[in-house]
N, C-alpha and C positions, 0 to 999 in steps of 0.2 A: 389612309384609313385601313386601320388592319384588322381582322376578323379572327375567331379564337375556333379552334378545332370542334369535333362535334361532342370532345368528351371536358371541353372545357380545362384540360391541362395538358402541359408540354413535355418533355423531359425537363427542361429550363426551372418547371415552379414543383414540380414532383416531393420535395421537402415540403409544402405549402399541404401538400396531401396526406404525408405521413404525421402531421401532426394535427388533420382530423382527429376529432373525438372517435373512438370507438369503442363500443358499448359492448356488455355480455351479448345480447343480441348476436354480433359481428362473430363474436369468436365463436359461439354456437353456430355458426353460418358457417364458418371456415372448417369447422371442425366436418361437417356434414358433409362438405364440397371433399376434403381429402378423403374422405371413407369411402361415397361415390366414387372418385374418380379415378383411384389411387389402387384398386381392386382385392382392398383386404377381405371382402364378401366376396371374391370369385374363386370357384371349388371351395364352401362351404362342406366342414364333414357334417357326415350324417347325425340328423339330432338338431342341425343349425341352417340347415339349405332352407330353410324361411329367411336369412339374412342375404343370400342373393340377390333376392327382391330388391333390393336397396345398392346394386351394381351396377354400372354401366354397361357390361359386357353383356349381362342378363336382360336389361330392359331394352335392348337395341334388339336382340332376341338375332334371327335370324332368315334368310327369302326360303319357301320351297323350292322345289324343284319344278322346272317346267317339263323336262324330259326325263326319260329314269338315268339317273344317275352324270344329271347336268343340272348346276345349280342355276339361280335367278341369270347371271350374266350369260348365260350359255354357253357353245363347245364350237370351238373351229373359226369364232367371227375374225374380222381383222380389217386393220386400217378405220377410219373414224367413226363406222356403225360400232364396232368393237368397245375404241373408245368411251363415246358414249356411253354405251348397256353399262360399261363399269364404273364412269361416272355418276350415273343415275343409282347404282350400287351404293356410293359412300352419302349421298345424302341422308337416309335416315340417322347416320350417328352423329354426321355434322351439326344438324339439325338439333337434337336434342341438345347436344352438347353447348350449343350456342342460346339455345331457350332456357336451359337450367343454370347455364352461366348468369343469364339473366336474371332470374330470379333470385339468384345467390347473392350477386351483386346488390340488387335492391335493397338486400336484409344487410348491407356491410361485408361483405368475405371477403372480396379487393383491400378495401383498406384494412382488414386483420390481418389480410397477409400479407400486406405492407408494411406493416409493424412488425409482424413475426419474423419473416424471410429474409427481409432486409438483409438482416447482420449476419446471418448464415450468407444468401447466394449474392451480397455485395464483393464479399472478399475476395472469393471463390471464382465465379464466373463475372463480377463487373454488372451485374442486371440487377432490376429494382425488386423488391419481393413480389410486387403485385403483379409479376412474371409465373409468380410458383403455380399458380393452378394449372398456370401452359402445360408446364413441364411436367405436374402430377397426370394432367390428362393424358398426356404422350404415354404414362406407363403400359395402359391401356388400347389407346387408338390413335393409331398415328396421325389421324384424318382430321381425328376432331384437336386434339393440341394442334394441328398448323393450322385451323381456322380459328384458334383462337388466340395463336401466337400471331397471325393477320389482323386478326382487330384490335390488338395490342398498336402493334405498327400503324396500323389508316387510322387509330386515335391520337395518335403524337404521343402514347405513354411510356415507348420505348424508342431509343436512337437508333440508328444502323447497325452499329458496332454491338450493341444486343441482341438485336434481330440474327445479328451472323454466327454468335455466339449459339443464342439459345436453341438455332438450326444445328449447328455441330453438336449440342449436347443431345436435341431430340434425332436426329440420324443413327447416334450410336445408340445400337439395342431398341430400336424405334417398336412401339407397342411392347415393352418388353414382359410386364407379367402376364397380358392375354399370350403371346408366342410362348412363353417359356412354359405355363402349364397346356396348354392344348399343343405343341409338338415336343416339345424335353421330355415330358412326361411321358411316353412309352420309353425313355432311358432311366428311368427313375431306379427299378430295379437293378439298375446295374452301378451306382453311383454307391464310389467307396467314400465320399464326404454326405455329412446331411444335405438334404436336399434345399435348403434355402442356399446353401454355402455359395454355390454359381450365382444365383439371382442377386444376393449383398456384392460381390465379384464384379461383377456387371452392371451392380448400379451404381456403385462406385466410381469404377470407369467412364461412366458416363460423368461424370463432375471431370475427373482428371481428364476427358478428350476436349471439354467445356472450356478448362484453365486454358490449356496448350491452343487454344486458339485462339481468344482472350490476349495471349501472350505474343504471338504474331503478330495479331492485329492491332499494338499496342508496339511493337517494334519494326516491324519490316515492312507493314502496310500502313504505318502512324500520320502518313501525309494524306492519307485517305480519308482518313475521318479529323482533319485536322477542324474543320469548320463547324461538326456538331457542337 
């Protein structure tokens, strides 16, 4: 007797999914999920910081301070009280991130960016498209793309060999437009290229460090996932 995952498909019937129907609904869903997630509303110029509102960086907001000039997690702790405090730390974005995922999902955004991504991140990195929100979220928060690059995996909707993948794509430059404008940015002024030039740079890199291991793990470690 054998029994079917909790999301009801495997990597095995994953073609079964992509040729769900998917409605304008869907791609209005998707479209909403990457402007969320993706941080085109973060540092809004003036005139436009009402579209904030609609970022992730923004609605996770941020802890006070318990002491002066010591954030939520505190100053000096160490060993598993430590831990903790900073665990307890990354829940709010997880959180959201895994609640709006869900709601996004209900309306279709998985299956339009099933459809969408595919043909772009099949070639490239080997992963199925309805990987892309993982990876859009990582631009962002690195906490909330690995928890929902785990629910990808404890669904069956991705293999091993994707899962190792889509960690080496999200490692490189991990959170990379929240980092790159809140510490880059006091080097801004000094930047003889436009300033997105680093950010395209680096996000690019991040596909070509994706291939290159993709490409290992497809030559030198190929006995390892010989059974998927």
């Amino acid at each position: 007797m054998t029994t079917e995952n909790t999301a009801g498909k495997t990597p095995q019937n994953l073609p079964q999914m992509e040729k769900e129907k998917v409605g304008v609904g869907a791609y209005i869903s998707l479209f909403l999920a990457i402007c969320f997630f993706s941080g085109v509303f973060y540092k809004m110029p003036e005139g436009w910081t009402w579209l904030s509102a609609f970022d992730f960086t923004t609605l996770i907001g941020k802890f006070g301070t318990v002491f002066e000039s010591t954030n939520f997690v505190g100053k000096g702790g160490v060993s598993a009280r430590q831990g903790f405090a900073f665990a307890l730390s990354l829940v709010p974005g997880v959180m959201l991130a895994l609640g709006l995922l869900e709601v996004l999902s209900h309306y279709g955004a998985l299956r339009a960016a099933q459809q969408l991504m595919t043909p772009l991140l099949r070639p490239i990195l080997g992963v199925p498209g309805n990987t892309g929100l993982a990876l859009i979220t990582d631009l962002q928060s690195t906490d909330a793309g690995a928890a929902l690059t785990k629910g990808l995996s404890d669904t069956g909707l991705i293999t091993k060999q994707n899962l190792v993948v889509m960690c080496a794509w999200q490692y490189a430059g991990a959170g990379l437009v929240n980092n790159y404008f809140s510490i880059a940015s006091a080097l801004f002024a000094a930047f003889l290229v436009p300033v997105w030039m680093p950010l395209v740079i680096m996000f690019v890199l991040k596909f070509v460090g994706g291939a290159l291991t993709r490409f290992v793990l497809m030559t030198v470690y190929k006995k390892d996932f010989a059974n998927e």
